[in-house]
Steps between C-alpha positions, in 0.01 A plus 500: 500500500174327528364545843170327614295679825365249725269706782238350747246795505408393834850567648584779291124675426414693262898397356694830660792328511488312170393835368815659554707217475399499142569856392846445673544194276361686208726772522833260527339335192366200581202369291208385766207278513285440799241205636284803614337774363767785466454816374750547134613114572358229315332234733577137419456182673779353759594233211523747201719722725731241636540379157587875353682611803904526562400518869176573761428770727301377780324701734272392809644220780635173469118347384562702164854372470396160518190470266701706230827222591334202317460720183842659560699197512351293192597898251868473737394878598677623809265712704565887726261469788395871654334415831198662550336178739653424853806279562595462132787293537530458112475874395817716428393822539199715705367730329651671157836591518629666157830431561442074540308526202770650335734175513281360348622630207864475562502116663608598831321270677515092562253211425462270790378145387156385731452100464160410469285176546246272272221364644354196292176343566443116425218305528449161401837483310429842278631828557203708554655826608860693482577793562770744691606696781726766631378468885296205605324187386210491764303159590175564740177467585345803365334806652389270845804306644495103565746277501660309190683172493796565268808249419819697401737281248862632351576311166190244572671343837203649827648619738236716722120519576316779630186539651473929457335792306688487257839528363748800379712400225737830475798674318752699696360786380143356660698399842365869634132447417231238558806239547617750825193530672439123428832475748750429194843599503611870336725402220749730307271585165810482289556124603346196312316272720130369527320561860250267596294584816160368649248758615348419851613141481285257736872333628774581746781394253386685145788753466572736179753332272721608247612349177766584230359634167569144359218368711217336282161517797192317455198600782234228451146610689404259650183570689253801507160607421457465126525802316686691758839527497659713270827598327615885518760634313669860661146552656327532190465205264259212604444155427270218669650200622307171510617236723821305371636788323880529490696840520775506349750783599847578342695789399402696162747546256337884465636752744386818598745775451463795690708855429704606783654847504756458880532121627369524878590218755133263519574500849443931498228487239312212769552689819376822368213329352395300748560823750147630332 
């Protein structure tokens, strides 16, 4: 089996737990590669291991799940998360834990399917920008807050305008991140649905809304400082906007699959986490 290691060396440093991880994984068999430098494991890039691997090992918090997602998704490489962050709602397992890795080996363990989103840019009729998601397509201001003018369209027919900071275009699985503290609603992660909720809106009547994973969104900026405003995708990748610019939000056909080893009630997994 063809096992890529995914750490974050500043969640796991100086890679203890990767470290052993691997000679558990050696010793069942497994052939390894690794993004970082790894003693005895040859170190590739996040591509060139999705693209070789039967599956990911993932260790840090839910930030190193979600950068490797994109990559994950595109090779159809399901990914073990070992939490060594804080909340880590996406990680399986804390810590190594011979006996997990173990199944492994011997398939006991499920996939469960994550829907993500795609973001397209367009700007004067051309697509300048696509790209996708596992949490949240972010539209704001940048690092200093102001308010945006935004019109929100499903299948081209408007249908809201906000005056806010910007707006959280989420996943299920993103309902317990930036889309929560924005005041959206939590959503089951195993559900398909888009989330669509204005941060800090400047209006007594804005309210978080939810659409099936059908919906086809369009957010047209309509007013801001030029330059500005920008796109983020799961925190991390970041476009300018330019006045006029359409977002267009829908789901992906890629889906993140994550490894599960016991199926635990959301419901648990969010009380306990949010309990921290």
């Amino acid at each position: 089996m063809n096992i890529l290691l995914v750490p974050n060396p500043f969640r796991d440093v100086g890679l203890p737990v990767t470290s052993r991880v691997a000679r558990i994984l050696s010793d069942l068999g497994a052939s390894l590669r690794c993004t970082e430098p790894l003693g005895g494991v040859l170190q590739v890039s996040p591509q060139q291991g999705a693209e070789w691997a039967d599956m990911a090992v993932v260790f840090g918090g839910d930030g190193t799940i979600l950068r490797f997602a994109r990559q994950a998704a595109l090779c159809d490489v399901p990914i073990l998360g070992i939490n060594c962050g804080n909340l880590g709602y996406m990680a399986e397992a804390k810590g190594e834990d011979p006996q997990s890795l173990k199944r492994l080996f011997s398939g006991e363990y499920a996939i469960e399917e994550r829907m993500m989103l795609t973001a397209a840019v367009q700007r004067n009729g051309c697509e300048v920008f696509r790209a996708e998601c596992l949490n949240d397509a972010v539209v704001s201001y940048g690092n200093l807050p102001h308010l945006v003018s935004f019109e929100l369209s499903e299948r081209g027919q408007p249908f809201a305008h906000y005056n806010a900071d910007g707006m959280v275009f989420s996943t299920p699985t993103g309902s317990t991140a930036y889309s929560l503290s924005a005041g959206g609603p939590i959503v089951d992660p195993v559900m398909k649905a888009i989330l669509a909720t204005p941060v800090c809106a400047h209006s007594l009547t804005a309210r978080p809304m939810v659409f099936s994973s059908d919906a086809e969104l369009t957010l047209k900026v309509c007013a801001q400082k030029k330059g500005e405003a920008y796109l983020t995708l799961d925190g991390d990748c970041n476009y300018h906007l330019e006045n006029g610019d359409r977002i267009a939000v829908s789901v992906s056909p890629l889906t993140t699959r994550l490894i599960r080893f016991s199926h635990v009630p959301f419901g648990t997994v969010l009380a306990a986490k949010l309990d921290q």
